[in-house]
Steps between C-alpha positions, in 0.01 A plus 500: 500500500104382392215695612212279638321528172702259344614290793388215369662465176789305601754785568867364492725459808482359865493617842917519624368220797460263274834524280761556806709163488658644844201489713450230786176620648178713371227516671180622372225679765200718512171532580306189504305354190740747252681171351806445688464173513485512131750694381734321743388144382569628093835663624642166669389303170654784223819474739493108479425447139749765383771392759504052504817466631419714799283413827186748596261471788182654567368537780216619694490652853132602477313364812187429247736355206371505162837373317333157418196595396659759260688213354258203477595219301723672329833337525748778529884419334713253741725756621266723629404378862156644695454531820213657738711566798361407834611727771293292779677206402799682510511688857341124663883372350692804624308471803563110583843542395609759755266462799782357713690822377214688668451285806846621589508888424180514758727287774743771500471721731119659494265513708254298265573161516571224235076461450398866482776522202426221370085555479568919378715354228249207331194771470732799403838530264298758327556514099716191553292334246512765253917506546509139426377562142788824453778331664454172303454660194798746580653159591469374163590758326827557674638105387394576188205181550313643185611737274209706547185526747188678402285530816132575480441713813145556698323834430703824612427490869607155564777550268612826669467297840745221336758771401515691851507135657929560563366820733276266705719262496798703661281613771418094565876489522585732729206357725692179509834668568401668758381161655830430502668771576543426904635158418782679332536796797560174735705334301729746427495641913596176638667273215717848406385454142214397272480246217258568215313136485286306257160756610739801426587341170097400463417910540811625282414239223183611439585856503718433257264384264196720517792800446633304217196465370431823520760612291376230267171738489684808450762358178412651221708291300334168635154595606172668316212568689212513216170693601198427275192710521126547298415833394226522748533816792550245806716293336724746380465686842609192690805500221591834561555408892665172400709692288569763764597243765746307267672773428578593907550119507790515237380207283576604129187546285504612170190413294147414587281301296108646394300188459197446296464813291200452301563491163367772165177369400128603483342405797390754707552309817890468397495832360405647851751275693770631274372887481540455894823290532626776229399785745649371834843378310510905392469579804748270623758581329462886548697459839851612462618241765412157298678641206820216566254192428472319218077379440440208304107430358383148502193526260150285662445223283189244458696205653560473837883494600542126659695181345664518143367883401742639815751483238314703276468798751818699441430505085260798519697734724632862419593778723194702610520946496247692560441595166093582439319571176420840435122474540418308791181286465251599777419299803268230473286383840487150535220464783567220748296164371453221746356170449338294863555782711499352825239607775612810673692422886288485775459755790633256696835524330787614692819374322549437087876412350553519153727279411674361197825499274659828402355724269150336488355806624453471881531849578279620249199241613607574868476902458146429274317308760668740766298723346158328415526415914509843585214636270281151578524521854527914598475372891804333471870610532723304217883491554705354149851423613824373317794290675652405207838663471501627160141707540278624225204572651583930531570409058177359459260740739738760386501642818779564768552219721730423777536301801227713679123453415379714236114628400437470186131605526164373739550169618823420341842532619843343368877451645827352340633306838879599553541102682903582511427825669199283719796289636791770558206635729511171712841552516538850600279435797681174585839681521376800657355291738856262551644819571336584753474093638944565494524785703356320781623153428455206734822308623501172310523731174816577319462829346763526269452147317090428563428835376633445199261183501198662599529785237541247249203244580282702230687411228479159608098532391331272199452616180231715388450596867478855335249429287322341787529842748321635161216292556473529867459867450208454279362262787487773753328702275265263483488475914458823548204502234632750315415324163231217376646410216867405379626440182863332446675596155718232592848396302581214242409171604840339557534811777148493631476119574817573712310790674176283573685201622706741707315583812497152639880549499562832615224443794733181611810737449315767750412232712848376521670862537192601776617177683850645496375793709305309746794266503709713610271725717579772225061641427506743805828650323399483167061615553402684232707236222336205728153664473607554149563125432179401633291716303659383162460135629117578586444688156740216285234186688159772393657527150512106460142495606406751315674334145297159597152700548325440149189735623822785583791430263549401124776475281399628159737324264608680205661355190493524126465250239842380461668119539756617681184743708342187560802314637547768743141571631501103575748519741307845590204253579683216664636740771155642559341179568762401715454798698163506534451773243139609360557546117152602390610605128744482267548855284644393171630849374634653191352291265472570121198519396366326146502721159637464169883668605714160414701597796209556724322189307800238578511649878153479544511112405861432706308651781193321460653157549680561825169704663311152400813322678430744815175412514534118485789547750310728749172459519311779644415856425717615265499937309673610184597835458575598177789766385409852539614858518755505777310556835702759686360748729180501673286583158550162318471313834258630608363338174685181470347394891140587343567198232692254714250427756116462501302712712323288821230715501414465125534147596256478817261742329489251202466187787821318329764610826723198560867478599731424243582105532897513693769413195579147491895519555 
């Protein structure tokens, strides 16, 4: 084993994931903007080279892909096929291809009829989409299509989302049995017996292959599951759950990949990133419990990893201890440095989203102005809230945080939204209330069969309608004027352009279940989930106004000055304008700022070509934020929000107040 002293100095060996001939599948995951999509693009092209009598795929099933940017015009070796999967695409095929299937399981026997079934199933088959991209790559794997697949996952809560997809999946199935389930009571009371037909076969088929593929998941012989983490605190506290969740998942892990170590040199802005990567390694690897992992460093180099130099990327590696010098060199405070800080929000603000790809440093901009807000407007109550399912906003306040709003000091208070936990609360009222609806059931309704039915129309919902009861909870906080401000920490972009395209479906799907109960002259039984329904629908058509309100709502766009960055805040942009989204600035952060390091020197130019690029591109107000001490707790952002906005009253006092011009997207 290499200490991280000498890291870079081209230590012998490579990671086991890359030299198994047995494997079929690895997947590599984390938290977003860590390099997966790197280290899975160099994997797929050291298997292909080394292997040119064998087939390899890689393939994407990020929402927001990034494989073809990472690859450019590079042409990759012919027997190495990529792919950005697209699960949309997908589900509209699976869809069109069985919706006679499903015309006839809701003419069987419930009391819905063929159009109720028919209109619950196009807005719902929730995480359909996402099992389209398992089951056809379990799919290929199984007939042995490619020798190997390397999938690029989305950032650890979609991911996580993806792997639990067989759970939701089941309960989808059992909502369709159960629509069948009188058919076969009748059939078997009057015909004396009961042939399984081609919708049995339909149900059982599929079944089958989200349980065969998961024990494609769980093969230790076939399958990898590689996490890859920076040694930054959230990142490696999001790795630690991902970690912690594969392991009660089953999926064999057994090394994790450390990207961009800086290297030995004399700069004291590399010096200080690797005194502090040095310190929270240490401390990583004093818990007993991670003791059965391998770690693999992936030194930072000048070059960024797109086109030809993927294949370089595996030549520096060595496994990583925590092995520390002796004499540690003391801290040194890099103070936040900002360049066209925009003009600070208005009073009139009542909604910001900070938005971007993964690990550009939403949370940390998010908790800084959280902050500024509170001390620049003391009137003013200030709510900072996360729905993204992998949080990190307790990491970076280091505070504790939960589902429940917490104070963090005058004016400012924060929450981690539980949305699963939002929705199992829908559902516990719905069933309490069914149960009560049964005891006292009208005529015309079969208990034993339409029960089962009615207890399973909730897992008949869209998508992301958790995420969704997340957001509705915010809006009643926001009725009932308990705070001014809020401030969405939101998640990746691939998972957030879902969420804000979202409530157009799930108000249609509320709509459509709502009619149901009117339908069937079911709201007097059902009151307080009717009421319930009503109140989400009012709060989902205020949220929609609210997004479109440029004087209310803004969407601050966060990114770093990256090609593949850019690629993804572009389709960030699209989406907004689309919607109807205010983008009054875009934050470029983590840049490298100029000196005579030749690491820092040859980032400092990369970087300066694509921030001229974003500017051509997207005209408009646009910040850097340049590399700094890492901003945790309320201390350093309480400093970092002084230097990323400027102060309106500095600005009316010296007559220059004007609102920033709205980004050009």
């Amino acid at each position: 084993m290499i200490s991280l002293s000498n890291l870079t100095m081209g230590a012998k060996g490579l990671p086991g994931f890359l030299e198994n001939p047995h494997f079929r599948l690895i997947f590599f995951g984390g938290k977003g903007g860590v390099g997966k999509t790197t280290c899975a693009a160099a994997a797929a092209l050291r298997y292909a080279r080394r292997s040119p009598q064998d087939s390899f795929l890689l393939v994407s099933t990020d929402p927001a892909h990034s494989l073809a940017e990472s690859i450019g015009d590079f042409q990759p070796p012919d027997n190495l096929k990529i792919l950005e999967f697209n699960a949309q695409d997908s589900l509209a095929t699976f869809k069109a291809r069985h919706r006679a299937k499903f015309a006839k399981i809701a003419a069987r026997g419930t009391f819905l009829d063929e159009a109720d079934i028919c209109r619950i199933l196009d807005l719902s088959l929730p995480g359909l989409d996402e099992l389209m991209a398992l089951l056809a790559i379990a799919g290929w794997a199984e007939t042995r299509a490619y020798d190997l697949i390397v999938v690029d996952t989305a950032p650890t809560g979609h991911t996580l989302r993806l792997l639990t997809t067989p759970e939701l999946i089941r309960g989808w199935l059992k909502a369709l049995d159960a629509l069948l389930a009188k058919h076969r009571f009748m059939q078997q009371r009057f015909r004396g017996s009961y042939q399984p037909d081609e919708l049995d076969e339909f149900l059982l088929d599929l079944a089958a292959s989200v349980k065969q593929m998961e024990g494609l998941l769980r093969d230790s012989q076939a399958c990898r599951f590689v996490p890859v983490m920076l040694a930054e605190d959230l990142v490696i506290s999001e790795t630690l759950q991902l970690l912690g969740q594969l392991q009660r998942m089953h999926i064999p892990v057994k090394e994790v990949v450390v990207n961009r170590l800086y290297p030995e040199n004399s700069c004291p802005l590399c010096a200080e990133g690797r005194r502090r990567q040095r310190q929270l390694l240490n401390e990583l690897f004093s818990r007993g419990s991670l003791g059965g992992y391998t770690w693999w460093g992936v030194p930072l180099g000048p070059e960024e990893m797109r086109g030809p130099v993927l294949e370089t990327l595996w030549d520096g590696v060595g496994v990583v201890d925590g092995a520390l010098p002796t004499r540690q060199k003391p801290r040194l405070e890099i103070p936040p440095r900002v360049e066209a800080a925009p003009l600070f929000p208005s009073a009139e603000t009542t909604f910001m989203i900070f938005a971007g790809k993964g690990g550009v440093g939403k949370t940390t901009l998010a908790c800084a102005t959280a902050v500024r807000l509170a001390q620049e407007f003391p009137g003013k109550q200030v709510l900072l809230f996360s729905t993204d399912p992998a949080h990190s906003l307790a990491a970076c306040l280091e505070a504790n945080l939960g589902p429940q709003p917490v104070r963090l000091g005058p004016g400012l208070t924060a929450m981690e939204i539980d949305a699963p936990g939002e929705f199992a609360a829908l559902k516990r009222q719905y069933h309490q209330e069914l149960e009560k609806f049964l005891q006292t059931a009208f005529e015309n309704f079969d208990v034993p069969f339409d029960r089962q039915v009615m207890e399973r129309m909730l897992d008949l919902s869209p998508p992301g309608l958790d995420e969704i009861m997340a957001l509705v909870r915010v809006m009643e906080f926001l009725e009932a004027g308990r705070y001014d401000i809020f401030i969405l920490d939101s998640a990746p972009t691939g998972h957030l352009l879902r969420l804000l395209e979202l409530p157009e479906l799930v108000d249609q799907w509320l709509k459509t279940f709502f009619g149901l109960l009117l339908k069937y002259k079911l709201t007097f039984r059902f009151p307080d989930i009717s009421q319930h329904l009503v109140r989400i629908s009012r709060n989902l058509k205020q949220l929609r106004n609210l997004w479109r309100d440029p004087a209310r709502a803004a969407l601050y766009a966060v990114t770093i000055p990256t090609e593949m960055a850019f690629q993804e805040t572009s389709d960030l942009l699209a989406v907004c304008r689309r919607l109807g989204m205010s983008v009054p600035v875009l934050l470029l952060n983590l840049a490298t700022p100029a000196g005579d390091c030749p690491l820092c020197g040859a980032l400092n130019r990369r970087e300066a070509l694509i921030r001229d690029k974003f500017r051509q591109t997207f005209p408009g107000h646009q910040t850097v934020i340049y590399r700094q001490s890492e901003p945790r707790g309320l201390k350093r952002l309480t400093a970092l929000g002084q230097a990323l906005y400027r102060s309106r009253k500095m600005e009316i006092r010296h007559g220059a107040v004007a609102d920033m011009p709205v980004l050009s997207v």
